[in-house]
C-alpha positions in Angstrom: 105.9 105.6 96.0 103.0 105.1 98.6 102.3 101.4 96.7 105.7 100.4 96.8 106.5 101.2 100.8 103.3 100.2 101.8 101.9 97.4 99.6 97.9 96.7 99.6 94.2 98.0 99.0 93.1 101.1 101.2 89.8 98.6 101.2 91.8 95.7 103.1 93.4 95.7 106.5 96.9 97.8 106.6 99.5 94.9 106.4 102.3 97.3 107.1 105.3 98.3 105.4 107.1 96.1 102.9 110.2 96.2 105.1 112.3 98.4 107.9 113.6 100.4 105.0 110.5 101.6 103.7 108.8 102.3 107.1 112.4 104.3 107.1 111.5 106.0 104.1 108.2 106.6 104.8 108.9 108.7 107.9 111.8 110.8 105.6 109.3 111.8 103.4 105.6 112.0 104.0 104.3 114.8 106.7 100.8 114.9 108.4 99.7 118.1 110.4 96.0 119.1 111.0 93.9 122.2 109.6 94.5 124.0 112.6 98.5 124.1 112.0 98.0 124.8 108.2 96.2 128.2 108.9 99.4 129.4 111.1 100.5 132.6 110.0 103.7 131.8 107.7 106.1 132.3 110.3 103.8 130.1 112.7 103.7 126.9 110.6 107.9 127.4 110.0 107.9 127.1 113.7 105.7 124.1 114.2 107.0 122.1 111.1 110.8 122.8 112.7 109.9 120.9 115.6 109.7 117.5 114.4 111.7 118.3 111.0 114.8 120.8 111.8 116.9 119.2 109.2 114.3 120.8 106.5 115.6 124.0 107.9 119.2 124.0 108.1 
């Protein structure tokens, strides 16, 4: 999925997505947090991920 929204070697310079759609898509689905928030307590990390992604909640 990665290859086809973002097109290119990891060992070249990032030429970006291969449209507005897939930069779209790319936001829907990949995450990133750091180590720190993936050691939360359960409860903790429901918390932190609902503050940028409430929808995964509802």
């Amino acid at each position: 999925l990665l290859d086809a929204l973002q097109p290119g070697s990891f060992n070249d310079e990032n030429e970006g997505f291969a449209s507005k759609e897939a930069e779209s898509i790319y936001d829907e689905v990949f995450f990133f947090t750091d180590e720190r928030t993936l050691q939360l307590p359960e409860n903790e990390l429901v918390a932190e991920l609902k503050k940028d992604n409430p929808d995964w909640f509802e």
